[in-house]
PDB file of N, CA, C and O in Angstrom:
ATOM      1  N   UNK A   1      49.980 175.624 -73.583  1.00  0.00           N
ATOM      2  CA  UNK A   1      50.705 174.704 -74.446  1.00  0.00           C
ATOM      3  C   UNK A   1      49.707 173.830 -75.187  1.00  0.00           C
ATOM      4  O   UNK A   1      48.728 173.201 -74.787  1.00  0.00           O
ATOM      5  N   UNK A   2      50.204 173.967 -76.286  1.00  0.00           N
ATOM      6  CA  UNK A   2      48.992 172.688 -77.330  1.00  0.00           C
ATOM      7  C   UNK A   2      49.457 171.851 -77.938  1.00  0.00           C
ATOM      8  O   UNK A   2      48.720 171.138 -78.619  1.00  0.00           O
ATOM      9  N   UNK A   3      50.882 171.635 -77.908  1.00  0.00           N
ATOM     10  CA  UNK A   3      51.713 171.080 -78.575  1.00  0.00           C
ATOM     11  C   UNK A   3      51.508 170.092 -78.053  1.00  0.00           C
ATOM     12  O   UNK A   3      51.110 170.157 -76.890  1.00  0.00           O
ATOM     13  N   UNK A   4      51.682 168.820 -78.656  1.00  0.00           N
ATOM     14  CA  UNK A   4      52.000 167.351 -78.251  1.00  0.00           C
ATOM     15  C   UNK A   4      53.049 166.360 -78.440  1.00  0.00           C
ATOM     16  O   UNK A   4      53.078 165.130 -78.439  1.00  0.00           O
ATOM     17  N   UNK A   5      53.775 167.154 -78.578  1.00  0.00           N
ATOM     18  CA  UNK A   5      54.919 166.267 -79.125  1.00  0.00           C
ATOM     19  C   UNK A   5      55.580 165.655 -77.599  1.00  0.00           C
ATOM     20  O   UNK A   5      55.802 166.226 -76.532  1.00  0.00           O
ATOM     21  N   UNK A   6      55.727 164.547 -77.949  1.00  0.00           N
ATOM     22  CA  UNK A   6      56.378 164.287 -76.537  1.00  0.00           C
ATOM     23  C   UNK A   6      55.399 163.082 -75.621  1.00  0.00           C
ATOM     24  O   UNK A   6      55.847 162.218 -74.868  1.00  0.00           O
ATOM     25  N   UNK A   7      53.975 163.345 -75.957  1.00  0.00           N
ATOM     26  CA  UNK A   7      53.288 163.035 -75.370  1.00  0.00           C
ATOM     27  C   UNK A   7      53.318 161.264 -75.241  1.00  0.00           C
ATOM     28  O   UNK A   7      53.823 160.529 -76.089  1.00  0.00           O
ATOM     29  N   UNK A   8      52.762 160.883 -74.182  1.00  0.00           N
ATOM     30  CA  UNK A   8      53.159 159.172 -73.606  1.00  0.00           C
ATOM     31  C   UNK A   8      51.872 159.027 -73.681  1.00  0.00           C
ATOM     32  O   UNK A   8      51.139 159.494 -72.809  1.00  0.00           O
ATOM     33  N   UNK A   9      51.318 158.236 -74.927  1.00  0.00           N
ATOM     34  CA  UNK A   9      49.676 157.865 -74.861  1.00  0.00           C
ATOM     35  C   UNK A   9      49.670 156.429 -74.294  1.00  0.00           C
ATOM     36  O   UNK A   9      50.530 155.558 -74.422  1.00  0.00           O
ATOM     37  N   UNK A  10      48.228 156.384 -73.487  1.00  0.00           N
ATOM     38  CA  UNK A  10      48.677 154.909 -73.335  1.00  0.00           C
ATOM     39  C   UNK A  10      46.816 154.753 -72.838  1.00  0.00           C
ATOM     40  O   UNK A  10      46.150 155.607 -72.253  1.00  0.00           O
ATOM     41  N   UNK A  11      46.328 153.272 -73.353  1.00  0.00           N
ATOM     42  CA  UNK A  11      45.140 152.761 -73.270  1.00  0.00           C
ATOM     43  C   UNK A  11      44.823 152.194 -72.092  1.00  0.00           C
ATOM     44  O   UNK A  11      45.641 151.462 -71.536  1.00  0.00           O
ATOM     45  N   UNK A  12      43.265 152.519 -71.395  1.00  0.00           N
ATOM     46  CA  UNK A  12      42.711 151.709 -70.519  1.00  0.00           C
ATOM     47  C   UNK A  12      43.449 149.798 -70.568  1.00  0.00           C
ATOM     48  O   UNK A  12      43.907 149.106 -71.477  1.00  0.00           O
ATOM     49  N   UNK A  13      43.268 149.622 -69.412  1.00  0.00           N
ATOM     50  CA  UNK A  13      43.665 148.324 -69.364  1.00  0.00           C
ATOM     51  C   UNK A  13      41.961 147.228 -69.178  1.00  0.00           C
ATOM     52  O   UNK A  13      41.607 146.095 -68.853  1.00  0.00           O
ATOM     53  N   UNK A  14      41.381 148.555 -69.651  1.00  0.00           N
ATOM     54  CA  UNK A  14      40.025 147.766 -69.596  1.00  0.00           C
ATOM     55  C   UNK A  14      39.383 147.733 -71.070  1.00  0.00           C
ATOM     56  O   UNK A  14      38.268 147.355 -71.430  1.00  0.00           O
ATOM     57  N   UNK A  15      40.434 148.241 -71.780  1.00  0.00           N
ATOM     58  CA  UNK A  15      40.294 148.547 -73.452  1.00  0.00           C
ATOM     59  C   UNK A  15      39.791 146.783 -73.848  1.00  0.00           C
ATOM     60  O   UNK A  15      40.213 145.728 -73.376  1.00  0.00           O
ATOM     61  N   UNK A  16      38.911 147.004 -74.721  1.00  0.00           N
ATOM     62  CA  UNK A  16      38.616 145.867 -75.704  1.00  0.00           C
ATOM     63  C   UNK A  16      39.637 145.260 -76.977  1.00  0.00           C
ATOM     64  O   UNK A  16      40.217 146.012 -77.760  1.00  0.00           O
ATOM     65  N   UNK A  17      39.711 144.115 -77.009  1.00  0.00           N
ATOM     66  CA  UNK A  17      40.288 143.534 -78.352  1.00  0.00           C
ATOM     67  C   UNK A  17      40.072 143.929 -79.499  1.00  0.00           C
ATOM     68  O   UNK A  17      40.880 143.812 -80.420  1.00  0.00           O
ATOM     69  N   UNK A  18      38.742 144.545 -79.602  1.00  0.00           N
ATOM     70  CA  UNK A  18      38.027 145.346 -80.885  1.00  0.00           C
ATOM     71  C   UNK A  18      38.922 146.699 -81.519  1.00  0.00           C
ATOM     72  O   UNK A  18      38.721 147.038 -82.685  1.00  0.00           O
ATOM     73  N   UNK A  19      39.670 147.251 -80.875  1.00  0.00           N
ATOM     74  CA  UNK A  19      40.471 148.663 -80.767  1.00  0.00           C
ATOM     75  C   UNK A  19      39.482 149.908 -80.717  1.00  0.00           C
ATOM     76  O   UNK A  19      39.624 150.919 -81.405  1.00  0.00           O
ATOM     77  N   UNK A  20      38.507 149.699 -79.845  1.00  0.00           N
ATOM     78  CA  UNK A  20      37.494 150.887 -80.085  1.00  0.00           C
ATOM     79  C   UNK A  20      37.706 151.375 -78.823  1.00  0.00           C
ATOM     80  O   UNK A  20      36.866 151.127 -77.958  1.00  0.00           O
ATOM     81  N   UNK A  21      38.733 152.062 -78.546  1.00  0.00           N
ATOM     82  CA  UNK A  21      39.241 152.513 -77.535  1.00  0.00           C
ATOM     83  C   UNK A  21      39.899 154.227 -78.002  1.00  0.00           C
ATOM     84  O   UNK A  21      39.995 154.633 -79.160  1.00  0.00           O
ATOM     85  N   UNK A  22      40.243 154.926 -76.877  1.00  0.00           N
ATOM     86  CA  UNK A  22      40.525 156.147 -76.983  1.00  0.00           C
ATOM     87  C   UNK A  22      41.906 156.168 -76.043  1.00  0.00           C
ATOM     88  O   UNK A  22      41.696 155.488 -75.038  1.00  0.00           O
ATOM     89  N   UNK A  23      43.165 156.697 -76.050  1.00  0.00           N
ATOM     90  CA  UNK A  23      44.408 156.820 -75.719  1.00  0.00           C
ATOM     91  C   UNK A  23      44.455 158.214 -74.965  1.00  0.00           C
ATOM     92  O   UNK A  23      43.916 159.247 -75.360  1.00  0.00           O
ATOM     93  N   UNK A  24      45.224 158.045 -73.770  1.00  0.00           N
ATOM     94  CA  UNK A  24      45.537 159.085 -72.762  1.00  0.00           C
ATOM     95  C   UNK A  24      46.863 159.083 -72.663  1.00  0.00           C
ATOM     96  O   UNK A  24      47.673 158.191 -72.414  1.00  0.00           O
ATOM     97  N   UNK A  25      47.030 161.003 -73.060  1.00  0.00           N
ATOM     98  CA  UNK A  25      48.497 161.199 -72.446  1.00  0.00           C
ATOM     99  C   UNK A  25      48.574 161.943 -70.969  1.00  0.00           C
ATOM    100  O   UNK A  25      47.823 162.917 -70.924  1.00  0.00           O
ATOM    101  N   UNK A  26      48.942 161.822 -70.365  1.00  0.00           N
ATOM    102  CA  UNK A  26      48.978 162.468 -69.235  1.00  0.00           C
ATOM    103  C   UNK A  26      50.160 163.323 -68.262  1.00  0.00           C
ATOM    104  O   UNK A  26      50.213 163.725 -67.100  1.00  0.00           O
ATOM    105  N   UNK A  27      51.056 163.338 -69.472  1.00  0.00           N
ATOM    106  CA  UNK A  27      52.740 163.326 -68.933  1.00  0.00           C
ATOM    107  C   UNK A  27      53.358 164.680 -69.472  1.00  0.00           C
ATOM    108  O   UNK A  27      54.530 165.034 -69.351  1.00  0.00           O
ATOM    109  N   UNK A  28      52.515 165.241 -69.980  1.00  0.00           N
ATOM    110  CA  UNK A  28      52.601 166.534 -70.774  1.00  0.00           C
ATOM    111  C   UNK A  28      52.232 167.579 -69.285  1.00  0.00           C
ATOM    112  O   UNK A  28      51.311 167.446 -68.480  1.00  0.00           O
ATOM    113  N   UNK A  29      53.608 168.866 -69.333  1.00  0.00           N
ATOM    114  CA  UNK A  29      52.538 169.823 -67.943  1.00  0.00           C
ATOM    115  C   UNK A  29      51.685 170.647 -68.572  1.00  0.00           C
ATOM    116  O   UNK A  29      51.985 171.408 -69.492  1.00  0.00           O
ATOM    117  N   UNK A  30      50.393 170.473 -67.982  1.00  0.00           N
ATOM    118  CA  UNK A  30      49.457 171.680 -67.364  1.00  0.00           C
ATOM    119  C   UNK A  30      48.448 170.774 -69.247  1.00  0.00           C
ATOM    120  O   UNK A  30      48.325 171.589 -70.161  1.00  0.00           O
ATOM    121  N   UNK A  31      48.170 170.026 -69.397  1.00  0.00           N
ATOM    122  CA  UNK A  31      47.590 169.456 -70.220  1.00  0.00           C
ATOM    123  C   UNK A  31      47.606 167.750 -70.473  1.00  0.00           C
ATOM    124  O   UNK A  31      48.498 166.903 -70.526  1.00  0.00           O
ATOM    125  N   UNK A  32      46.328 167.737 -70.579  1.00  0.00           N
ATOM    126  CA  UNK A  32      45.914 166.051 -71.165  1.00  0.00           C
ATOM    127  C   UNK A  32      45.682 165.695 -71.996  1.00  0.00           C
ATOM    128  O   UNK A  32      44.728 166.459 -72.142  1.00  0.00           O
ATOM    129  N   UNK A  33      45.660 165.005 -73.037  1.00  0.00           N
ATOM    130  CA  UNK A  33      45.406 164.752 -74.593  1.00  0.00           C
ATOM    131  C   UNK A  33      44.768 163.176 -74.198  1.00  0.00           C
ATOM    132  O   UNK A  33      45.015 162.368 -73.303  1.00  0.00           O
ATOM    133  N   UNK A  34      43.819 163.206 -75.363  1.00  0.00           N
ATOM    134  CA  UNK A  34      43.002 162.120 -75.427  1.00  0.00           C
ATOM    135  C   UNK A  34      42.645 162.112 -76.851  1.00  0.00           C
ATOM    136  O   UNK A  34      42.177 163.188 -77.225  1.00  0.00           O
ATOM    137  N   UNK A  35      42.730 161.226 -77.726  1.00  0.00           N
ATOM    138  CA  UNK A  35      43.167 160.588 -78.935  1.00  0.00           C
ATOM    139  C   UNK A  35      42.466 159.313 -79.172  1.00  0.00           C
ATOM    140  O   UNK A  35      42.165 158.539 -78.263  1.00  0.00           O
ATOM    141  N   UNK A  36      42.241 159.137 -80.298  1.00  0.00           N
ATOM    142  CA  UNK A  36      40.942 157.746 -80.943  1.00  0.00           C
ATOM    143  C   UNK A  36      41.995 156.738 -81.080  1.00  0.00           C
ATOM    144  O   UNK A  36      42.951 157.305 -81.608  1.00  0.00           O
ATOM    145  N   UNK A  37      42.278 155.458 -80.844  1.00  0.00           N
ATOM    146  CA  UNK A  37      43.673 154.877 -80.684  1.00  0.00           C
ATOM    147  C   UNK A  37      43.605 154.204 -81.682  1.00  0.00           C
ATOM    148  O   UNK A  37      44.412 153.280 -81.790  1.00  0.00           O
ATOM    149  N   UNK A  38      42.187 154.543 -83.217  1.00  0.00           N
ATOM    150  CA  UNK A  38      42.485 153.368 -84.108  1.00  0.00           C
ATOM    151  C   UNK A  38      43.098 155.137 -85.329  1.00  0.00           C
ATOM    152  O   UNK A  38      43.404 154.954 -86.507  1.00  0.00           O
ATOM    153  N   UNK A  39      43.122 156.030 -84.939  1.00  0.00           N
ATOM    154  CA  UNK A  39      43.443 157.187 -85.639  1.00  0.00           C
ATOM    155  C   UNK A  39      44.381 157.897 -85.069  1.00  0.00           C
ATOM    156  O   UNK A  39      44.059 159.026 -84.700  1.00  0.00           O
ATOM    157  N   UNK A  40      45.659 157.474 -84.862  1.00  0.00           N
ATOM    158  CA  UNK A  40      46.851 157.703 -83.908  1.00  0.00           C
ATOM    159  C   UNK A  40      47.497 159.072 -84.532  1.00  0.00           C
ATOM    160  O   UNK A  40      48.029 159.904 -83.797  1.00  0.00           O
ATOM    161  N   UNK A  41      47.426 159.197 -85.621  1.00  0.00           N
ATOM    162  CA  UNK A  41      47.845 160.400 -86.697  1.00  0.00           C
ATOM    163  C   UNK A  41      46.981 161.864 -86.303  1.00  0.00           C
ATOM    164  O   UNK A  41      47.546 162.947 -86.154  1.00  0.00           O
ATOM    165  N   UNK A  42      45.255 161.607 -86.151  1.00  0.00           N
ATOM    166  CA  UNK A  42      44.158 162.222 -86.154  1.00  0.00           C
ATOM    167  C   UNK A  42      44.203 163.162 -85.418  1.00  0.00           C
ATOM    168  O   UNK A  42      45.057 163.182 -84.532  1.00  0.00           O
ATOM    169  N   UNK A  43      43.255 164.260 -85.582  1.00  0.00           N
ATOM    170  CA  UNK A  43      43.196 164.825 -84.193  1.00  0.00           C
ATOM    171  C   UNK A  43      42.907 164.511 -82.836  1.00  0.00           C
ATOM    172  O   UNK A  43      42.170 163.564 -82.559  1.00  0.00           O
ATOM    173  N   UNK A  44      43.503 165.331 -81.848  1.00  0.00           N
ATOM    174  CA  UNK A  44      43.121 164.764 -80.282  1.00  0.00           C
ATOM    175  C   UNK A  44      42.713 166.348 -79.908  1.00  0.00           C
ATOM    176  O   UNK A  44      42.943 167.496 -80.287  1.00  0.00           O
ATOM    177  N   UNK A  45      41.916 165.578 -78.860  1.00  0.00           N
ATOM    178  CA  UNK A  45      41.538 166.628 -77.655  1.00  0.00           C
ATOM    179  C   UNK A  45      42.323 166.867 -76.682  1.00  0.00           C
ATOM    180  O   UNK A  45      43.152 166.057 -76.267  1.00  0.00           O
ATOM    181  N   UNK A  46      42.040 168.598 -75.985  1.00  0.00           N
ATOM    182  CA  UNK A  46      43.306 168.085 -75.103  1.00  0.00           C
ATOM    183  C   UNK A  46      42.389 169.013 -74.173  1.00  0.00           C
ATOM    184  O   UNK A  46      41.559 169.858 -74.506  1.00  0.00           O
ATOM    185  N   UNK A  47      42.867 168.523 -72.695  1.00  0.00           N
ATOM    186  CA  UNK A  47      42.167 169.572 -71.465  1.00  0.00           C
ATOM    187  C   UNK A  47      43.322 170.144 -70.439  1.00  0.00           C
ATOM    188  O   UNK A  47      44.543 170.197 -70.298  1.00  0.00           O
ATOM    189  N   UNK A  48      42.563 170.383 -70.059  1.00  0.00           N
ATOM    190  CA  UNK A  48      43.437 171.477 -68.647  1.00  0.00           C
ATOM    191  C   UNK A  48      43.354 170.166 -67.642  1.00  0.00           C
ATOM    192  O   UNK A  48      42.300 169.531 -67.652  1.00  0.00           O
ATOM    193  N   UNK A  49      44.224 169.821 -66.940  1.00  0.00           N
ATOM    194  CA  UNK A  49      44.178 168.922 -66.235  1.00  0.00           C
ATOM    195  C   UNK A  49      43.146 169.030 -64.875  1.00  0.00           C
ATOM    196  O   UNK A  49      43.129 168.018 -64.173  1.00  0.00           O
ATOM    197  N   UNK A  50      42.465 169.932 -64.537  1.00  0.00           N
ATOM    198  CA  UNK A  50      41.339 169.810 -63.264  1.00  0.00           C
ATOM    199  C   UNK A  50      40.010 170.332 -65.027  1.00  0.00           C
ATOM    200  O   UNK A  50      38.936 170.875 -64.768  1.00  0.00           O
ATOM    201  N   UNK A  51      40.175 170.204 -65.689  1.00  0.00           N
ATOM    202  CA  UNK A  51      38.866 169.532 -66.689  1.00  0.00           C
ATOM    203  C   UNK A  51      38.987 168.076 -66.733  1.00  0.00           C
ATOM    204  O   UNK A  51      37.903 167.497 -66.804  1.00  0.00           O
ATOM    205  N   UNK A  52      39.989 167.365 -66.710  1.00  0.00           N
ATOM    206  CA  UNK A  52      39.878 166.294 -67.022  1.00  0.00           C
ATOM    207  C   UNK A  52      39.636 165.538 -65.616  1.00  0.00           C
ATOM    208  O   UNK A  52      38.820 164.617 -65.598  1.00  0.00           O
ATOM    209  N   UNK A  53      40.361 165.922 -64.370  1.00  0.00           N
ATOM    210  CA  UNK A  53      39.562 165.166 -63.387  1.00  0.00           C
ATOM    211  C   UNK A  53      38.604 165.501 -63.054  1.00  0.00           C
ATOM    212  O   UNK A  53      38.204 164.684 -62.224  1.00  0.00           O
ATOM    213  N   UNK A  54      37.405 166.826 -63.293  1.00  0.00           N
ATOM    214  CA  UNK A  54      36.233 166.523 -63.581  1.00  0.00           C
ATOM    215  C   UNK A  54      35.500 165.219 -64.173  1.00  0.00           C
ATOM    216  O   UNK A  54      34.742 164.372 -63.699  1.00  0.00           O
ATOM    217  N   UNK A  55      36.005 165.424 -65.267  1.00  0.00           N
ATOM    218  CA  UNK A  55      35.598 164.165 -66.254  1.00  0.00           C
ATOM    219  C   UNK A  55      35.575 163.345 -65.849  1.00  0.00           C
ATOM    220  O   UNK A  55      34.562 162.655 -65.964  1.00  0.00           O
ATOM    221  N   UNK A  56      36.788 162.854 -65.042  1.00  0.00           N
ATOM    222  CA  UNK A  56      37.131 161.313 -65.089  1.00  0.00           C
ATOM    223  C   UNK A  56      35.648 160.844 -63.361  1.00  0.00           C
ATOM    224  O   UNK A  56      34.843 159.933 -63.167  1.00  0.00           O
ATOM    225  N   UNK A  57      36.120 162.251 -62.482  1.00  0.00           N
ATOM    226  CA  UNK A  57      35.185 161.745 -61.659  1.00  0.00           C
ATOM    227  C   UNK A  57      33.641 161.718 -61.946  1.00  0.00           C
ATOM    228  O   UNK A  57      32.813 161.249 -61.164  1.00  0.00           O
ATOM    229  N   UNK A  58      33.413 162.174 -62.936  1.00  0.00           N
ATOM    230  CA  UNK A  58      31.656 162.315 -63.161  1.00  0.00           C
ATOM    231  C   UNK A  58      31.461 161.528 -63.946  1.00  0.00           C
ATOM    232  O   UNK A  58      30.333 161.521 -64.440  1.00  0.00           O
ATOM    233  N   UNK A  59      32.542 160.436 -64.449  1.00  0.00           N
ATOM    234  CA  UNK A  59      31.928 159.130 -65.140  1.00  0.00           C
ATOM    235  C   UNK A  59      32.445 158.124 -64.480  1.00  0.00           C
ATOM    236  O   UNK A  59      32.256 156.975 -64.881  1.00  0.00           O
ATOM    237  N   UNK A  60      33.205 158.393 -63.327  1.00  0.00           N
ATOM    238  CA  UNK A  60      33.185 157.081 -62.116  1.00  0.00           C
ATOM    239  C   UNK A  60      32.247 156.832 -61.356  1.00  0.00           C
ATOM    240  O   UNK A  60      32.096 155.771 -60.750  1.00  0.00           O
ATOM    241  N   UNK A  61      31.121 158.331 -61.296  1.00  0.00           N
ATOM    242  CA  UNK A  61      30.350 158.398 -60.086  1.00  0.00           C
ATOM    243  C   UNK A  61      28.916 158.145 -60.987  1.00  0.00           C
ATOM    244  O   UNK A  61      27.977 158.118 -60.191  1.00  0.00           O
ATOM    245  N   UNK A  62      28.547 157.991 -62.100  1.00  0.00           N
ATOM    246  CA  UNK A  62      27.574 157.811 -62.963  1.00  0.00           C
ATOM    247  C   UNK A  62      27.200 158.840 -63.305  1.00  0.00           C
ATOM    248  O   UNK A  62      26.160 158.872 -63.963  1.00  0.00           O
ATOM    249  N   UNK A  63      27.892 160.061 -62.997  1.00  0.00           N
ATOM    250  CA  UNK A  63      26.924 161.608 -63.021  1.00  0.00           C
ATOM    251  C   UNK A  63      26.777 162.100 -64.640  1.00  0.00           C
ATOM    252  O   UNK A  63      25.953 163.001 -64.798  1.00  0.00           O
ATOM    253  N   UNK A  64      27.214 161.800 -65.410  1.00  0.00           N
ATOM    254  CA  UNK A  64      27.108 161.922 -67.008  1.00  0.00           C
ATOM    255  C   UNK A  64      25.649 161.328 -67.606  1.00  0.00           C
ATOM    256  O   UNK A  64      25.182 160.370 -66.990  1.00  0.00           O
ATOM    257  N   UNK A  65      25.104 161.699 -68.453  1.00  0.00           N
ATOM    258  CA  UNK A  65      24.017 161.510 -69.156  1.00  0.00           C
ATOM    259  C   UNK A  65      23.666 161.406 -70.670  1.00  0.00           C
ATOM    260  O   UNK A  65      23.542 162.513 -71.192  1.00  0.00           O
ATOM    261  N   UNK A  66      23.544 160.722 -71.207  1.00  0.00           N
ATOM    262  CA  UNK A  66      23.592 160.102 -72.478  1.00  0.00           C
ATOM    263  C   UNK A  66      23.063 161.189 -73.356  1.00  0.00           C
ATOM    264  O   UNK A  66      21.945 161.562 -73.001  1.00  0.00           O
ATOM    265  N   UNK A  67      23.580 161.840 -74.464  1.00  0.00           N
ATOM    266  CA  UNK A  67      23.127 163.041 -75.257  1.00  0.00           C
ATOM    267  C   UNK A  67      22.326 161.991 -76.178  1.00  0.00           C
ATOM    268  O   UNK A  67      22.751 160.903 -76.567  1.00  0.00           O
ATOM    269  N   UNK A  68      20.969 162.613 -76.458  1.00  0.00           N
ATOM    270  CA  UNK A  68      19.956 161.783 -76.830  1.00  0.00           C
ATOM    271  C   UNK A  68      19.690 162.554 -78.512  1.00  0.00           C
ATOM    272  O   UNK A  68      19.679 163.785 -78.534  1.00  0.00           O
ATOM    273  N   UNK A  69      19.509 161.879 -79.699  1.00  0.00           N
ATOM    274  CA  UNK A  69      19.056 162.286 -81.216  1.00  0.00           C
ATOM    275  C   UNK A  69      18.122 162.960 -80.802  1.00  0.00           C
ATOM    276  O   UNK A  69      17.385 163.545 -81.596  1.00  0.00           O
TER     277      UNK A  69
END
């Protein structure tokens, strides 16, 4: 499924006042969408839901690494 319609985006509660934040849907089955929250129209990414708790745990645990110019 790639469709998004439907989808319940909703921002960190650790999001900044600035809006430089990125929006998570998570309510969609067997997919996650993640979206630029100042480009709500824009394209989003979307993962398989055990890609995304990859993700989420390898930038809780520091394991990610800064892609360098």
């Amino acid at each position: 499924m790639t469709d998004l319609t439907g989808a319940s985006w909703r921002k960190s509660t650790r999001s900044s006042a600035q809006g430089n934040c990125v929006e998570v849907a998570d309510n969609l089955p067997d997919m996650i969408g993640v979206r630029d929250s100042k480009d709500a129209s824009g394209p989003a990414l979307r993962f398989r839901p055990e890609q995304w708790s990859t993700f989420v745990g390898a930038t809780r645990t520091n394991r990610l690494s800064r892609a360098r110019p």
